[in-house]
Backbone as CSV, one residue per row, in Angstrom:
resi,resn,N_x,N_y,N_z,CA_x,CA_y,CA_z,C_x,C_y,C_z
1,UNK,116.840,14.897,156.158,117.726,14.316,155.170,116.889,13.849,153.983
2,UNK,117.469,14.136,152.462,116.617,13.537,151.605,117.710,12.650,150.970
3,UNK,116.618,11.670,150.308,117.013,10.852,149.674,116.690,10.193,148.314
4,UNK,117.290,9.742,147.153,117.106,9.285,145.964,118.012,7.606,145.883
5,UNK,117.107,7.024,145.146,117.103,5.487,145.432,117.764,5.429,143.708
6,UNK,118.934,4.887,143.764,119.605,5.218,141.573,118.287,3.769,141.261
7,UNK,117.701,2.763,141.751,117.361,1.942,140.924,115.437,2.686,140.657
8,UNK,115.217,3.446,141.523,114.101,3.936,141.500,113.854,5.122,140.599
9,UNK,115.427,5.281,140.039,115.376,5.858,138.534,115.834,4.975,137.683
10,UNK,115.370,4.044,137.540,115.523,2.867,136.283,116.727,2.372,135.884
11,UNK,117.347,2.372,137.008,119.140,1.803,136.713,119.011,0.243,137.539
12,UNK,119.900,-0.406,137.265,119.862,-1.452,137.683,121.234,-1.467,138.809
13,UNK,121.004,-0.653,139.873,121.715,-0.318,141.064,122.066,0.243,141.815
14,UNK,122.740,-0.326,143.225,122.103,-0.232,144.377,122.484,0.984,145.442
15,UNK,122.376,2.298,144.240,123.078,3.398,144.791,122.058,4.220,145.230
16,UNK,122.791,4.642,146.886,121.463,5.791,146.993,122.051,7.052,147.381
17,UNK,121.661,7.894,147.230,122.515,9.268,147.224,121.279,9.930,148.502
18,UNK,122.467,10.842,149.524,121.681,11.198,150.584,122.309,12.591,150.790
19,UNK,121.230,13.964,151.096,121.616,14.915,151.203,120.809,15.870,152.270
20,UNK,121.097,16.691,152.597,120.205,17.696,153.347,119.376,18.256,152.145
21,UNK,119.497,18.422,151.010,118.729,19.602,150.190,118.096,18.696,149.450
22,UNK,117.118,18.836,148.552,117.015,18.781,147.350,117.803,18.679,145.910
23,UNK,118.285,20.143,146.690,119.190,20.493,145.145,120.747,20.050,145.608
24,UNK,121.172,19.273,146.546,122.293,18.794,146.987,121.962,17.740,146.244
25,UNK,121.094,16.700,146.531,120.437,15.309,146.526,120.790,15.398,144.639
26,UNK,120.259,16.363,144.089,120.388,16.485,142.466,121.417,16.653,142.176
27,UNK,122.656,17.637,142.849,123.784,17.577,142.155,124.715,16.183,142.271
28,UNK,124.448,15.356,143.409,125.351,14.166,143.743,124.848,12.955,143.014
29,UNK,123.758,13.526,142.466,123.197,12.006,141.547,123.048,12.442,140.035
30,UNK,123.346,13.535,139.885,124.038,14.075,138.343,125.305,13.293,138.172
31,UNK,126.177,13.648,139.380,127.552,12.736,139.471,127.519,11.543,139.149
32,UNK,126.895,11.140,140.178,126.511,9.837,140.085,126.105,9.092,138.381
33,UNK,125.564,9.379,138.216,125.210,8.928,136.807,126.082,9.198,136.105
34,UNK,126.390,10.345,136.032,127.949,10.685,134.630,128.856,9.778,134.947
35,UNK,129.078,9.053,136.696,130.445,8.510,136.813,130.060,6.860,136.754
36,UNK,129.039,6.718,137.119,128.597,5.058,136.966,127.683,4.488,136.056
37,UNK,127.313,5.526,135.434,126.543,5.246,134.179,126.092,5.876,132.707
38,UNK,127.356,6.659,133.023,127.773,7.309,131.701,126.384,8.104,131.184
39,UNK,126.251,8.663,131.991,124.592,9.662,132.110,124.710,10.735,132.081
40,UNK,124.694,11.470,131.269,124.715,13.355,131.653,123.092,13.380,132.191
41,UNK,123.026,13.934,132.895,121.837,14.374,133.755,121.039,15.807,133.044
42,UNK,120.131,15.778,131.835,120.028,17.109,131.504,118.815,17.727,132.395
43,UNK,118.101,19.490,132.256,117.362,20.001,132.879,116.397,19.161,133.154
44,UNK,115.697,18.753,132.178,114.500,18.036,131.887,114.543,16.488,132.800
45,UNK,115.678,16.193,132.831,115.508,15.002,133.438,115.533,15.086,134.671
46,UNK,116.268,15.648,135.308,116.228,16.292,137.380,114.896,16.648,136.887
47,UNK,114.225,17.394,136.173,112.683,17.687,136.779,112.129,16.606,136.959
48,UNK,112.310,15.397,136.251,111.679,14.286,136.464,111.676,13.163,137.706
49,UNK,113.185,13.673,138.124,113.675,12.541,138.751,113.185,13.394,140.281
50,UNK,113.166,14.741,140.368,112.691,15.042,141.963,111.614,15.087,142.385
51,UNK,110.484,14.365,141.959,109.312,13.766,142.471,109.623,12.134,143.014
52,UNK,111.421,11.890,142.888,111.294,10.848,143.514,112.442,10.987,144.461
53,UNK,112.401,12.076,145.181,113.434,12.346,145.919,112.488,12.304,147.228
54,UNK,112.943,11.491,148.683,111.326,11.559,149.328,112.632,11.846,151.012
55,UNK,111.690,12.115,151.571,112.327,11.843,153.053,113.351,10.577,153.568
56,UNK,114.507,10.612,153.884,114.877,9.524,154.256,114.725,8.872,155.813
């Protein structure tokens, strides 16, 4: 299972998004952000953010 921590991408909360994939883990925290923090998620930024996607 992987996992992404929303405050361990510089949000101030306490969302964590959990997936079998990688690229699951990226599409549910694209969501995530467009729906709780008014975030479009562009290319450039998932490259950034999945060096912090780690084992849960």
């Amino acid at each position: 299972m992987k996992e992404l921590r929303c405050k361990d991408v510089g949000f101030d909360c306490p969302g964590i998004i959990q997936a079998e994939s990688e690229a699951e883990v990226l599409q549910l925290a694209a969501q995530h952000a467009l729906d709780a923090h008014q975030v479009m998620v562009t290319p450039e930024m998932a490259e950034q953010i999945k060096p912090l996607i780690h084992e849960a």
